[in-house]
N, C-alpha and C positions, 0 to 999 in steps of 0.2 A: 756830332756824336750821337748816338743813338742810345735810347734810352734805356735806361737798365729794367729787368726786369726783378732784382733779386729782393725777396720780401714779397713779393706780390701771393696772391692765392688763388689756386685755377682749382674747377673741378673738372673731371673729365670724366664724359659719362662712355659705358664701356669701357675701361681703363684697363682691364683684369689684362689682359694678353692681347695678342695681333698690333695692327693698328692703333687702337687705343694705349696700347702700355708703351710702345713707340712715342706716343704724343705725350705723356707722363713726364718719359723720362727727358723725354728734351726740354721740357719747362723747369723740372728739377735740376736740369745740368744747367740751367740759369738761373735757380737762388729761390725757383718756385716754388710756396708749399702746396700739397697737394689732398686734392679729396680724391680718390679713388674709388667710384660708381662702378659696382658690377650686379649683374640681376641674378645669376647662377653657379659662376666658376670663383667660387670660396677660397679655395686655397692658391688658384692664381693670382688673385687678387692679394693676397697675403705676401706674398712672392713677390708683386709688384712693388707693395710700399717696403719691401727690405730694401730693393733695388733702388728704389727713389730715395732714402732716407739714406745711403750711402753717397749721396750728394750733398750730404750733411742741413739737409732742410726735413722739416715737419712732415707727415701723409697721416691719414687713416680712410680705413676702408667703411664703403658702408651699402648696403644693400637694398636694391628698390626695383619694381616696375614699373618703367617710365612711362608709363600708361597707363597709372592709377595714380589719380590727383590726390588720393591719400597719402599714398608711397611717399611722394613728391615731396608733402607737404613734412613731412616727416625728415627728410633727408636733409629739408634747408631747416629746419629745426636743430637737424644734428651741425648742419655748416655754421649757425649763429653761436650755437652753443662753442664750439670749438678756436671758431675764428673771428665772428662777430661782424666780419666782412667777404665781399667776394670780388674779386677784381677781372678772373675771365673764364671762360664758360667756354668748353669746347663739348661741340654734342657730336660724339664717335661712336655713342650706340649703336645696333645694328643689327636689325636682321633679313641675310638672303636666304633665299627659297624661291628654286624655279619652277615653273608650273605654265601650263600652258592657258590661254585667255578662254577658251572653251569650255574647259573643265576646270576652274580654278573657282573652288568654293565660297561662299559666302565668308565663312567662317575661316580659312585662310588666305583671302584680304584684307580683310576686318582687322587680323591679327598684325601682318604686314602694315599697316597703313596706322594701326596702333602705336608701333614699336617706332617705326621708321620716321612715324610724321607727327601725331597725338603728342607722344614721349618728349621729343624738343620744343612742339610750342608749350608743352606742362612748365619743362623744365626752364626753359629760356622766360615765362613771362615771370613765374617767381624766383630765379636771377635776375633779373632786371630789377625787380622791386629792391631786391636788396642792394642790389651795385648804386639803385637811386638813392638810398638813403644815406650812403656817405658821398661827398665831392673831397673832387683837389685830387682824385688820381684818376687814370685815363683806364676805363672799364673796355673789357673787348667781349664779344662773343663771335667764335666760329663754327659754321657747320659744315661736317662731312660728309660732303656728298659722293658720288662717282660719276660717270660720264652718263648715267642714265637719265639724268636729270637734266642732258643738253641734247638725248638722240635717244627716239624709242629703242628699245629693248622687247621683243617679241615674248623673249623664252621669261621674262621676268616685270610682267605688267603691274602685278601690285606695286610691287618693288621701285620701277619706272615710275609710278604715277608718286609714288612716298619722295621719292629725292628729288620730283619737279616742284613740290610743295615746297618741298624743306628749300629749296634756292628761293621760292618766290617769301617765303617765313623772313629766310634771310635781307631781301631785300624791303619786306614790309617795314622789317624793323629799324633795319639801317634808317630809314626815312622818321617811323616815331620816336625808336630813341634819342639821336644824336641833338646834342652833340654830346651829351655825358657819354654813351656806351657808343661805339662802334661793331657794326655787324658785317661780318668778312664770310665766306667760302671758300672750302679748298675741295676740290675735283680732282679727286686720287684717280688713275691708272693702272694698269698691272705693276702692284707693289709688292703684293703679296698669293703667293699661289696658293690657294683653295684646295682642301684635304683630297678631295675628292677627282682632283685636275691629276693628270701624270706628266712626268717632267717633261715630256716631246710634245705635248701639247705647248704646256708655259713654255716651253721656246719656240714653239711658231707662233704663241703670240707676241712675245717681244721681240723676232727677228720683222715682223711686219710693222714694225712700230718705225719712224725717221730717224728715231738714236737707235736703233736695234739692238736692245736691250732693255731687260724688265728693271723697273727701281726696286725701292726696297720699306718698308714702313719707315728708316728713318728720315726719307727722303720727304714724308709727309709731317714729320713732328718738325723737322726745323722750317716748312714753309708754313705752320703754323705760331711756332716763333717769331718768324717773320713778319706776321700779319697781326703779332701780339705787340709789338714795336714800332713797326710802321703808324705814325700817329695819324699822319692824313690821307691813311686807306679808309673808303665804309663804303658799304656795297657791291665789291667786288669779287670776283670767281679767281682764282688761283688753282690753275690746271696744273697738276704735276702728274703729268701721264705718258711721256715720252714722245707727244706728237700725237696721242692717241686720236683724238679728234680730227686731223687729219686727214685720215684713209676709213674706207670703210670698214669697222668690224665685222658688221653684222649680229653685233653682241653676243660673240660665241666665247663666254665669260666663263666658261666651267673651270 
Protein backbone atom coordinates (compact mmCIF):
# COMPACT_ATOMS: atom_id res chain seq x y z
CA UNK A 1 0.00 0.00 0.00
CA UNK A 2 1.46 3.13 -0.76
CA UNK A 3 1.62 5.68 1.40
CA UNK A 4 -0.71 8.44 1.83
CA UNK A 5 0.17 11.86 1.34
CA UNK A 6 -2.93 13.65 3.02
CA UNK A 7 -1.87 16.26 5.81
CA UNK A 8 1.38 16.63 4.52
CA UNK A 9 2.76 20.29 3.46
CA UNK A 10 4.58 21.09 0.18
CA UNK A 11 5.82 24.33 -1.04
CA UNK A 12 6.06 24.92 -4.55
CA UNK A 13 8.12 27.38 -5.78
CA UNK A 14 6.73 29.09 -9.12
CA UNK A 15 3.29 27.64 -8.21
CA UNK A 16 1.31 30.94 -9.66
CA UNK A 17 0.39 29.15 -13.30
CA UNK A 18 2.10 26.76 -16.05
CA UNK A 19 3.82 23.96 -14.74
CA UNK A 20 4.05 24.93 -11.32
CA UNK A 21 0.10 25.32 -10.61
CA UNK A 22 -0.03 21.69 -12.39
CA UNK A 23 2.19 20.54 -9.55
CA UNK A 24 0.08 22.39 -6.70
CA UNK A 25 -2.75 20.92 -7.74
CA UNK A 26 -1.86 17.35 -7.78
CA UNK A 27 -0.43 17.53 -4.30
CA UNK A 28 -3.79 19.10 -3.26
CA UNK A 29 -5.94 16.50 -5.05
CA UNK A 30 -3.85 14.30 -2.26
CA UNK A 31 -4.75 15.99 0.90
CA UNK A 32 -1.59 18.32 0.45
CA UNK A 33 -1.57 21.69 2.07
CA UNK A 34 0.08 24.07 0.24
CA UNK A 35 2.54 27.23 0.02
CA UNK A 36 2.16 28.88 -3.09
CA UNK A 37 5.75 30.84 -4.24
CA UNK A 38 5.24 33.24 -7.01
CA UNK A 39 7.75 36.22 -7.64
CA UNK A 40 5.44 38.44 -10.03
CA UNK A 41 1.95 36.91 -11.16
CA UNK A 42 -0.15 38.26 -8.00
CA UNK A 43 -3.30 37.53 -9.02
CA UNK A 44 -2.48 33.98 -10.68
CA UNK A 45 -1.15 33.00 -7.74
CA UNK A 46 -4.48 34.02 -5.94
CA UNK A 47 -6.32 31.98 -8.62
CA UNK A 48 -4.17 29.23 -7.71
CA UNK A 49 -4.92 28.64 -4.09
CA UNK A 50 -8.76 29.03 -4.81
CA UNK A 51 -8.12 26.17 -7.11
CA UNK A 52 -6.18 24.09 -4.51
CA UNK A 53 -8.33 24.96 -1.60
CA UNK A 54 -11.30 23.44 -3.43
CA UNK A 55 -9.62 20.07 -2.64
CA UNK A 56 -10.66 21.16 0.71
CA UNK A 57 -6.93 21.39 2.14
CA UNK A 58 -5.12 24.72 3.36
CA UNK A 59 -2.82 27.18 0.71
CA UNK A 60 -1.62 30.61 1.03
CA UNK A 61 0.33 32.60 -1.37
CA UNK A 62 3.49 34.37 -0.62
CA UNK A 63 5.89 36.38 -2.56
CA UNK A 64 9.70 36.25 -3.01
CA UNK A 65 13.02 36.25 -5.29
CA UNK A 66 14.43 33.25 -5.02
CA UNK A 67 17.61 34.70 -5.36
CA UNK A 68 17.75 36.81 -2.46
CA UNK A 69 18.61 35.06 0.75
CA UNK A 70 16.59 37.67 2.36
CA UNK A 71 13.37 36.95 0.33
CA UNK A 72 14.10 33.38 1.19
CA UNK A 73 14.55 33.81 4.62
CA UNK A 74 11.49 35.71 4.94
CA UNK A 75 9.22 33.24 3.17
CA UNK A 76 10.20 30.20 5.58
CA UNK A 77 9.43 32.63 8.27
CA UNK A 78 5.98 32.96 6.80
CA UNK A 79 6.08 28.72 6.34
CA UNK A 80 6.93 28.23 10.31
CA UNK A 81 4.49 30.88 11.14
CA UNK A 82 1.73 29.19 9.41
CA UNK A 83 2.67 25.58 9.49
CA UNK A 84 5.38 25.10 11.78
CA UNK A 85 6.56 22.23 9.36
CA UNK A 86 7.55 21.41 5.94
CA UNK A 87 7.33 17.91 4.48
CA UNK A 88 8.20 18.53 0.56
CA UNK A 89 9.76 20.96 -1.44
CA UNK A 90 9.42 21.05 -5.12
CA UNK A 91 11.53 23.85 -6.96
CA UNK A 92 9.42 24.63 -10.25
CA UNK A 93 10.68 28.01 -10.53
CA UNK A 94 11.88 29.28 -13.74
CA UNK A 95 13.22 31.28 -15.92
CA UNK A 96 13.66 30.81 -19.94
CA UNK A 97 15.35 33.26 -22.13
CA UNK A 98 17.17 32.38 -25.32
CA UNK A 99 20.17 34.00 -26.36
CA UNK A 100 22.81 33.15 -28.21
CA UNK A 101 26.54 32.11 -26.21
CA UNK A 102 28.39 35.10 -28.25
CA UNK A 103 26.31 37.69 -27.37
CA UNK A 104 24.75 36.66 -24.17
CA UNK A 105 25.44 39.34 -21.43
CA UNK A 106 27.09 39.34 -18.41
CA UNK A 107 24.19 40.41 -16.76
CA UNK A 108 21.62 37.98 -18.37
CA UNK A 109 23.56 34.97 -17.14
CA UNK A 110 23.99 36.22 -14.04
CA UNK A 111 20.22 36.61 -13.84
CA UNK A 112 19.56 33.08 -15.55
CA UNK A 113 21.93 31.12 -13.33
CA UNK A 114 20.30 33.42 -10.25
CA UNK A 115 16.88 32.23 -10.82
CA UNK A 116 17.30 28.90 -12.24
CA UNK A 117 20.36 27.57 -9.89
CA UNK A 118 21.03 30.30 -6.66
CA UNK A 119 17.00 30.37 -6.04
CA UNK A 120 16.85 26.25 -5.31
CA UNK A 121 20.09 25.77 -3.50
CA UNK A 122 18.65 29.24 -1.17
CA UNK A 123 15.50 27.52 -1.01
CA UNK A 124 16.17 23.87 -0.67
CA UNK A 125 19.17 24.24 2.09
CA UNK A 126 16.62 26.44 4.42
CA UNK A 127 13.95 23.45 3.63
CA UNK A 128 16.01 21.13 4.66
CA UNK A 129 16.82 22.86 7.92
CA UNK A 130 13.44 22.88 8.60
CA UNK A 131 12.17 19.27 7.42
CA UNK A 132 15.45 18.35 9.91
CA UNK A 133 14.00 19.64 12.80
CA UNK A 134 10.99 17.50 13.01
CA UNK A 135 11.42 13.26 12.36
CA UNK A 136 8.79 10.42 12.11
CA UNK A 137 7.76 11.67 8.61
CA UNK A 138 9.30 11.00 5.31
CA UNK A 139 10.58 14.69 3.84
CA UNK A 140 11.12 14.77 -0.06
CA UNK A 141 12.39 17.44 -2.15
CA UNK A 142 12.28 17.57 -6.09
CA UNK A 143 13.75 19.48 -8.83
CA UNK A 144 12.50 20.62 -12.15
CA UNK A 145 14.61 20.36 -14.53
CA UNK A 146 14.16 19.78 -18.52
CA UNK A 147 16.23 17.89 -20.80
CA UNK A 148 18.82 20.59 -20.96
CA UNK A 149 20.43 19.51 -18.03
CA UNK A 150 21.17 15.98 -19.79
CA UNK A 151 22.14 17.40 -23.57
CA UNK A 152 23.63 20.90 -24.44
CA UNK A 153 21.13 23.38 -25.65
CA UNK A 154 22.99 25.89 -27.95
CA UNK A 155 20.20 28.61 -28.37
CA UNK A 156 19.94 28.51 -24.26
CA UNK A 157 23.44 28.20 -22.55
CA UNK A 158 22.79 30.05 -19.43
CA UNK A 159 19.73 28.31 -19.05
CA UNK A 160 21.74 24.70 -20.04
CA UNK A 161 24.33 25.32 -17.68
CA UNK A 162 21.34 26.49 -14.51
CA UNK A 163 19.45 22.88 -15.00
CA UNK A 164 22.93 20.87 -15.10
CA UNK A 165 23.60 22.37 -11.70
CA UNK A 166 20.18 22.07 -10.43
CA UNK A 167 20.53 17.97 -11.25
CA UNK A 168 23.95 17.68 -9.85
CA UNK A 169 22.23 20.21 -6.47
CA UNK A 170 19.97 17.38 -6.63
CA UNK A 171 22.20 14.62 -6.36
CA UNK A 172 24.58 16.52 -3.77
CA UNK A 173 21.80 16.42 -1.59
CA UNK A 174 20.37 13.17 -2.03
CA UNK A 175 23.72 11.93 -0.66
CA UNK A 176 23.87 14.66 2.61
CA UNK A 177 20.52 14.58 3.41
CA UNK A 178 19.31 11.09 3.59
CA UNK A 179 18.11 9.35 5.01
CA UNK A 180 15.54 11.84 6.67
CA UNK A 181 14.87 13.86 3.26
CA UNK A 182 15.03 12.32 0.02
CA UNK A 183 16.15 14.37 -3.25
CA UNK A 184 14.32 13.23 -6.60
CA UNK A 185 14.27 14.95 -10.22
CA UNK A 186 11.85 15.12 -12.66
CA UNK A 187 13.00 16.00 -16.52
CA UNK A 188 9.86 17.55 -18.20
CA UNK A 189 9.46 17.32 -22.13
CA UNK A 190 7.22 19.08 -24.42
CA UNK A 191 4.47 19.67 -21.84
CA UNK A 192 3.65 22.63 -22.30
CA UNK A 193 3.88 24.97 -25.41
CA UNK A 194 5.51 28.36 -25.01
CA UNK A 195 3.64 31.78 -25.90
CA UNK A 196 5.82 32.46 -28.28
CA UNK A 197 5.96 28.72 -30.26
CA UNK A 198 2.80 28.43 -32.90
CA UNK A 199 0.78 25.39 -32.89
CA UNK A 200 2.59 23.73 -36.34
CA UNK A 201 5.75 24.06 -34.73
CA UNK A 202 4.47 22.19 -31.20
CA UNK A 203 3.36 19.67 -33.44
CA UNK A 204 6.43 18.81 -35.31
CA UNK A 205 7.80 18.70 -32.06
CA UNK A 206 5.77 16.03 -30.62
CA UNK A 207 5.12 14.15 -33.83
CA UNK A 208 9.10 13.58 -33.61
CA UNK A 209 8.89 12.42 -30.31
CA UNK A 210 8.48 7.83 -30.07
CA UNK A 211 4.91 8.52 -28.51
CA UNK A 212 4.15 11.13 -31.06
CA UNK A 213 2.61 13.35 -28.97
CA UNK A 214 3.12 16.41 -26.66
CA UNK A 215 2.17 15.65 -22.80
CA UNK A 216 0.75 17.99 -20.78
CA UNK A 217 1.67 19.81 -17.13
CA UNK A 218 -0.46 17.31 -15.64
CA UNK A 219 1.61 14.71 -16.61
CA UNK A 220 4.44 16.32 -14.58
CA UNK A 221 2.49 16.93 -11.24
CA UNK A 222 1.47 13.29 -10.87
CA UNK A 223 5.20 12.08 -11.50
CA UNK A 224 5.95 14.28 -8.98
CA UNK A 225 3.42 12.62 -6.83
CA UNK A 226 4.91 9.80 -7.52
CA UNK A 227 8.33 10.61 -6.37
CA UNK A 228 6.54 12.27 -3.14
CA UNK A 229 5.42 8.42 -2.22
CA UNK A 230 7.86 6.38 -3.51
CA UNK A 231 9.77 5.93 -0.19
CA UNK A 232 13.09 4.16 -1.60
CA UNK A 233 13.48 6.52 -4.50
CA UNK A 234 16.75 9.42 -3.78
CA UNK A 235 18.68 10.40 -6.51
CA UNK A 236 16.95 9.76 -9.29
CA UNK A 237 15.84 11.64 -12.82
CA UNK A 238 12.33 10.97 -13.86
CA UNK A 239 12.12 11.84 -17.51
CA UNK A 240 8.63 12.52 -18.48
CA UNK A 241 9.33 13.73 -22.05
CA UNK A 242 7.74 11.37 -24.55
CA UNK A 243 11.00 9.68 -25.53
CA UNK A 244 12.47 12.90 -25.86
CA UNK A 245 15.98 12.13 -25.14
CA UNK A 246 15.86 9.61 -27.50
CA UNK A 247 16.32 11.40 -30.90
CA UNK A 248 18.03 14.17 -31.64
CA UNK A 249 16.31 17.71 -30.92
CA UNK A 250 18.83 19.84 -31.59
CA UNK A 251 17.01 21.89 -28.85
CA UNK A 252 14.80 23.68 -31.07
CA UNK A 253 12.58 24.55 -27.92
CA UNK A 254 10.71 27.52 -29.03
Amino acid sequence: MQPSLSDRVALVTGAAHRVGKAIALALAAEGVHLVIHYHGAAEAAQETVRDVKSHGVDAFTFQADQSDPRQVNALFDAVREHYGRLDILVNSANMFKKADFLSLTYEDWQRVIDVNLTGPFLVSQAAARLMLAETGRDKVIVNILDNSALQPWPGLPHHSVAKAGLLMLAQVMARRLGPQIRVNSVSPGPVLKTEAGSDAHWARLAARLPLQRAGSPEDVGRAVVFLAREDFITGAILNVDGGELLVDSGADVS
